[in-house]
Wavefront OBJ file of the C-alpha trace (Angstrom):
o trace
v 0.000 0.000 0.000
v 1.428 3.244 -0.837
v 1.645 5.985 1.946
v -1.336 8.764 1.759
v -1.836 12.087 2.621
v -3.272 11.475 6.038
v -7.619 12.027 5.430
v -9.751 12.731 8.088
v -10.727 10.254 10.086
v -13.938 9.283 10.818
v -14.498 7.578 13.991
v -18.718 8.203 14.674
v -21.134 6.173 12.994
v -24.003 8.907 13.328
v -21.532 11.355 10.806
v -23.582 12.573 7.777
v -21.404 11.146 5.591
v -21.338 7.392 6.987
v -25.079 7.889 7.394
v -25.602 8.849 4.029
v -23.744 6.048 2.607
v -25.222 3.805 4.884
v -28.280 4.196 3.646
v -27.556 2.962 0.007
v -28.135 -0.430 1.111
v -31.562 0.008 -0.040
v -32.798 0.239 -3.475
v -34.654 3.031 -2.917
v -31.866 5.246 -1.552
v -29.982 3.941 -4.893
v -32.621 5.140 -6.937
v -33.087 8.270 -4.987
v -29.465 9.611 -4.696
v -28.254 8.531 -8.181
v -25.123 6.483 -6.199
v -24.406 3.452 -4.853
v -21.954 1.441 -2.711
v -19.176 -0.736 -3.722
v -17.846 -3.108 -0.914
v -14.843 -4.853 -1.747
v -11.112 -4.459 -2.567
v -11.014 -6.732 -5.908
v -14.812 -5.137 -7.118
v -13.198 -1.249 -6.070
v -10.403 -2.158 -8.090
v -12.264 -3.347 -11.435
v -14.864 -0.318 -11.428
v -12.374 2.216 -11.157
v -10.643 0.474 -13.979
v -13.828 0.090 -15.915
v -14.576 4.104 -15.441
v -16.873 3.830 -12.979
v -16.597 7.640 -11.294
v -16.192 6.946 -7.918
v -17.011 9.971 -5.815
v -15.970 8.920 -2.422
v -13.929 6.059 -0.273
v -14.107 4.947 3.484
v -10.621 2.694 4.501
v -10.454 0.859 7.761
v -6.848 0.759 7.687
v -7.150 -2.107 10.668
v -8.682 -4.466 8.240
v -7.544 -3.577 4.996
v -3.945 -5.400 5.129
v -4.046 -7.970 2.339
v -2.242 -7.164 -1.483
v -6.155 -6.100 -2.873
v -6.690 -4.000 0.039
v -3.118 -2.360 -0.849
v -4.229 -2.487 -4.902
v -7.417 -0.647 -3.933
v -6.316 2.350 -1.562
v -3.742 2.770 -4.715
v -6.542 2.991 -7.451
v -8.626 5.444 -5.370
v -5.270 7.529 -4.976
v -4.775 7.189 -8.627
v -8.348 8.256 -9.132
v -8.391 10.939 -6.996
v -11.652 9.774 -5.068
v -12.228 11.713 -2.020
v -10.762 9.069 0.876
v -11.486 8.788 4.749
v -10.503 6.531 7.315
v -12.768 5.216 9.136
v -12.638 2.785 12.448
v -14.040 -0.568 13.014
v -17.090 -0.055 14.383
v -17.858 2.637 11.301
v -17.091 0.431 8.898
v -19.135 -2.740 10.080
v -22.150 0.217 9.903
v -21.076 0.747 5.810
v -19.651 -2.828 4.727
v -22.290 -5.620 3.332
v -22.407 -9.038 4.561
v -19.912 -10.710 6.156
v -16.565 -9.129 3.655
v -14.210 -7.656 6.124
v -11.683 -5.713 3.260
v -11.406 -2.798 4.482
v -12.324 -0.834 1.558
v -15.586 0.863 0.850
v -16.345 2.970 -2.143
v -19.410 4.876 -2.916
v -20.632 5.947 -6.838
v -22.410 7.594 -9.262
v -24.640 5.110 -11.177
v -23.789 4.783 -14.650
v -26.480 5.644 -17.399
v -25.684 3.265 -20.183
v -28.186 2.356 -22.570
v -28.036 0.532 -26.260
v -26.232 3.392 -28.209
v -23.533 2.674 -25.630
v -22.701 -1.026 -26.875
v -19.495 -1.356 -29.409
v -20.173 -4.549 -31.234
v -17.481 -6.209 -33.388
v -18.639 -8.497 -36.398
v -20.562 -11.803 -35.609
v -21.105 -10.774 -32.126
v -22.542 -12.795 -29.374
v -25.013 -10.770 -27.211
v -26.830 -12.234 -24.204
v -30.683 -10.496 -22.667
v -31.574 -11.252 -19.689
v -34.966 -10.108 -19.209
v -37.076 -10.039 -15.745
v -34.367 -11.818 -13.641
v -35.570 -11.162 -10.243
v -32.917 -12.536 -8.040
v -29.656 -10.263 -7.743
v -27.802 -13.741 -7.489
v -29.023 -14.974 -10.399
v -28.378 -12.119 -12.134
v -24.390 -11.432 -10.795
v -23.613 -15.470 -11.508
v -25.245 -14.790 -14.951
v -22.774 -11.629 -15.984
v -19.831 -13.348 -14.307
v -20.185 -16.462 -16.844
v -20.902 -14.064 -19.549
v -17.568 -11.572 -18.703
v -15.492 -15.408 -18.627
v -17.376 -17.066 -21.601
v -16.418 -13.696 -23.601
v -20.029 -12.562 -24.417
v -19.622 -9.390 -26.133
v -22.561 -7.248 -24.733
v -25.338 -8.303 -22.196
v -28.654 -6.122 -21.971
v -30.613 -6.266 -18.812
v -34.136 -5.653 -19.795
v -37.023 -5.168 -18.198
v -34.907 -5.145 -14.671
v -36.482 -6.291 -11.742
v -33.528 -5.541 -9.586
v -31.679 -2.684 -9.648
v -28.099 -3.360 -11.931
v -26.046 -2.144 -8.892
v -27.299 -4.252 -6.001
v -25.329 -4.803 -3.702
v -25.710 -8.855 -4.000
v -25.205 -8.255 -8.263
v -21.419 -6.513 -7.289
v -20.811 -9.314 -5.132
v -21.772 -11.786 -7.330
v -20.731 -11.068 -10.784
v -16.783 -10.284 -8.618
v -17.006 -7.032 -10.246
v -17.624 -7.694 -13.616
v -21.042 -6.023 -13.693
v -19.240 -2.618 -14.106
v -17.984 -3.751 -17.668
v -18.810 -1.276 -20.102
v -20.793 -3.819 -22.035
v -23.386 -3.900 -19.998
v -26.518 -2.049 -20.519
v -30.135 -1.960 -19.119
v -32.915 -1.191 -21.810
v -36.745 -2.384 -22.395
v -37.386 -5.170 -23.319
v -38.873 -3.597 -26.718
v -36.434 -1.419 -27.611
v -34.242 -4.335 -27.137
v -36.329 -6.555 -29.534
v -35.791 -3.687 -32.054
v -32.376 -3.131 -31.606
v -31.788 -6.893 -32.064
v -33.932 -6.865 -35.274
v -32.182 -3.587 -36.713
v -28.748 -5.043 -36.114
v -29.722 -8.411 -38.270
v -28.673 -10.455 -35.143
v -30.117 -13.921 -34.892
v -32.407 -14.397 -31.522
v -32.304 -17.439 -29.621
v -35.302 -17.793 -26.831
v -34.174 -20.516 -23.694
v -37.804 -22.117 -23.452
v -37.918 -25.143 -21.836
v -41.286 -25.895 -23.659
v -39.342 -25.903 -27.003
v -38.708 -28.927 -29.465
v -35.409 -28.151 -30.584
v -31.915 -28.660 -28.533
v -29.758 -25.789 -27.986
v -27.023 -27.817 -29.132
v -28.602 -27.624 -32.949
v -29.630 -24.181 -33.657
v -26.521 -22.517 -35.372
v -25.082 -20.154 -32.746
v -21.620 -19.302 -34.909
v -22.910 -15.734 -36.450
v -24.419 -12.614 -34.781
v -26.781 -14.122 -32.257
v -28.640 -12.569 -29.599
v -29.027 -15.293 -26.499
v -32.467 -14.768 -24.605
v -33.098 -15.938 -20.867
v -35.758 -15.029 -18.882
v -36.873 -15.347 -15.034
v -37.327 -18.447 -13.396
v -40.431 -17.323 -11.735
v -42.586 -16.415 -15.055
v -40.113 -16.882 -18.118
v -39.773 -15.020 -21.434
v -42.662 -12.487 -21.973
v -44.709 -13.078 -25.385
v -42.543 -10.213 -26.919
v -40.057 -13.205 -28.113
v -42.361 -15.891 -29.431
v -42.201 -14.384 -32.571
v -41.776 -16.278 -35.888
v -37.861 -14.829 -36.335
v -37.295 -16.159 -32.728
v -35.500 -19.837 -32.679
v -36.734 -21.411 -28.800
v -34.036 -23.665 -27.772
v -34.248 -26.377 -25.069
v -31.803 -27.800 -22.463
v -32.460 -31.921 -22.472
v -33.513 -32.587 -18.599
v -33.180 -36.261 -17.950
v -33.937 -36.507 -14.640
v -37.025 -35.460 -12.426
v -35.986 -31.617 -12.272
v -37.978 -29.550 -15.213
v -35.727 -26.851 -15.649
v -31.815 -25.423 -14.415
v -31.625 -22.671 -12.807
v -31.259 -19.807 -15.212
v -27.651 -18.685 -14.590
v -26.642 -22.868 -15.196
v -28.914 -22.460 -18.139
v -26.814 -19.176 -19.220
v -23.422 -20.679 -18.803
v -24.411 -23.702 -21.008
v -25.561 -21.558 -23.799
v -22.630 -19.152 -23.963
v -20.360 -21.669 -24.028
v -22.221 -23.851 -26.438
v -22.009 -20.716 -28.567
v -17.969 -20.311 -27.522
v -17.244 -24.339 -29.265
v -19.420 -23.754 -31.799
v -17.074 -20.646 -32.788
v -13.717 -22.833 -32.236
v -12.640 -20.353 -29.038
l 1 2 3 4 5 6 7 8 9 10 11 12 13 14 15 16 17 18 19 20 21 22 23 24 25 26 27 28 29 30 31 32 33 34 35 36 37 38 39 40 41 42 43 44 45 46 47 48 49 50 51 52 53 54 55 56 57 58 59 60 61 62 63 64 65 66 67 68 69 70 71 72 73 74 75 76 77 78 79 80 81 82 83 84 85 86 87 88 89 90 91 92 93 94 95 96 97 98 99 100 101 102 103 104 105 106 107 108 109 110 111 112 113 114 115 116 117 118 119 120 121 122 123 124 125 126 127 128 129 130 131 132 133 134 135 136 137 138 139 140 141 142 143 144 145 146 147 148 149 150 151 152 153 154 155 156 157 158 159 160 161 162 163 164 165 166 167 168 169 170 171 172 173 174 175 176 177 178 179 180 181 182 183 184 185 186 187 188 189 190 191 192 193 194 195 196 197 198 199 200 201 202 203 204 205 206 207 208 209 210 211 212 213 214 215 216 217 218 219 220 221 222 223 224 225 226 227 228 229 230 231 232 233 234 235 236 237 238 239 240 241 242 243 244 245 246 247 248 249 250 251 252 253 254 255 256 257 258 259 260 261 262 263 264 265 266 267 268 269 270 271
C-alpha cells in the first residue's frame, strides 16, 4: 500500500457522511441519490478500472492489510476519489455481509443504454430479461464476462443493476462497459435492426440448444425463473431452444442455463 496524505478520520457512525452512505443499502436510496456502494477491494479495483466515477472512499486501515486492500487504496489515490478513514465499528455500519476488506467505495450510477454497446462483427449478445434474483443475475454476468459474451442487456430489470448482492456476485464484472439496461422492446428492435439472430431458452421448445446454429451474430435470450420469457419473443424470427432434462428436475436454474448456452455458442465458434 502506498503511503497517503493522512484524510480525516472518521471515527462516529451517526456522521452525515457514513449515514448517508449507509443508507444505500436500499434500493430506494440507490434510486433516490443517483449512487451506490461498492464493498470490496477486488470489485473497487475493477470499477475504477472500468470508469466507474467513484465519488468517495471509506478505509479501515485495521482491516484492509491484504495485497487487494493495498491495490485498492492505490486505485482510489490514482483516481483521486475523495478518501477517509474510518474505524471498526464505522465500517461494520457501511460494509455488506460478512466481507471484512477494508475498503468501501461509494458511486455515481452509470447511465448506459443501447447506443452505448461497441459490437465487433458476428457478435454474441446475451438479454436477460425479468431476472428477479440479484444472485441470479451477478452469476449470470460473471459467466458471460469469462465465456467472452460481447454485450449483455438487462431488460425489463427487476432488480436494480447495482445491487449490492449483483457486485458481489458477478466479482465485479457487472461494471464492464458492455453492460446495458434497456426495455425489453427497444431491445427486440435493436436486435432486429442489427440483423442479429435471436435465440429464446424455453424449456417448452422442441429443438436442442445444441442444434440451432449459434456461430454468427446471435442474440441469447433468458428469462426469469419465476414467469419466463414475456410473449414479446415468441415471434416467428425467434428460434426457442431447449436444455435436455433427464432426470425429475424440469428446468436449471437460469444462470446454469446461461453458462451452457454461452459456451455452447464459444465451441461452436472454435474459441
Amino acid at each position: 500500500m502506498k503511503n497517503m496524505t493522512e484524510p480525516l478520520r472518521i471515527t462516529s457512525r451517526q456522521n452525515p457522511r457514513i449515514k448517508d452512505a449507509a443508507r444505500l443499502r436500499t434500493g430506494r436510496e440507490r434510486k433516490r441519490q443517483q449512487r451506490f456502494i461498492i464493498d470490496g477491494a477486488r470489485e473497487v479495483v475493477r470499477a475504477i478500472a472500468a470508469g466507474i466515477q467513484c465519488k468517495e472512499a471509506f478505509i479501515c486501515t485495521e482491516l484492509c492489510d491484504t495485497s487487494e486492500g493495498g491495490m485498492a487504496v492505490d486505485a482510489i489515490q490514482l483516481a483521486d476519489v475523495e478518501a477517509f478513514f474510518v474505524t471498526p465499528d464505522v465500517y461494520a455500519k457501511l460494509a455488506f455481509g460478512d466481507r471484512l476488506d477494508g475498503v468501501i467505495a461509494i458511486a455515481a450510477t452509470p447511465r448506459r443504454g443501447l447506443g452505448d454497446l461497441q459490437l465487433p462483427p458476428r457478435p454474441l449478445v446475451a438479454v436477460l430479461e425479468g431476472i428477479e434474483k440479484p444472485g441470479n443475475l451477478g452469476a449470470i454476468l460473471r459467466s458471460a464476462d469469462a465465456a467472452g459474451v460481447d454485450a449483455v442487456i438487462v431488460a425489463d430489470a427487476r432488480t436494480d443493476l447495482y445491487n449490492p448482492n449483483i457486485i458481489r456476485a458477478s466479482m465485479g464484472t457487472v461494471f464492464r462497459e458492455n453492460i446495458c439496461e434497456a426495455t425489453s422492446a427497444a431491445t427486440l428492435a435493436w436486435l432486429q435492426s442489427l440483423g442479429l439472430s435471436i435465440v429464446a431458452a424455453r424449456p417448452d421448445a422442441t429443438r436442442s440448444y445444441t442444434e440451432v446454429d449459434l456461430c454468427g451474430g446471435v442474440a441469447v435470450v433468458l428469462g426469469s425463473e419465476a414467469d419466463g420469457l414475456s410473449d414479446g419473443w415468441r415471434g416467428a424470427e425467434i428460434m426457442p431452444v431447449r436444455i435436455p432434462m433427464h432426470g425429475t428436475a424440469d428446468s436449471l436454474n437460469v444462470s446454469t442455463t446461461a453458462a451452457v448456452l454461452f459456451y455452447e455458442a464459444i465451441r461452436q465458434r472454435g474459441h
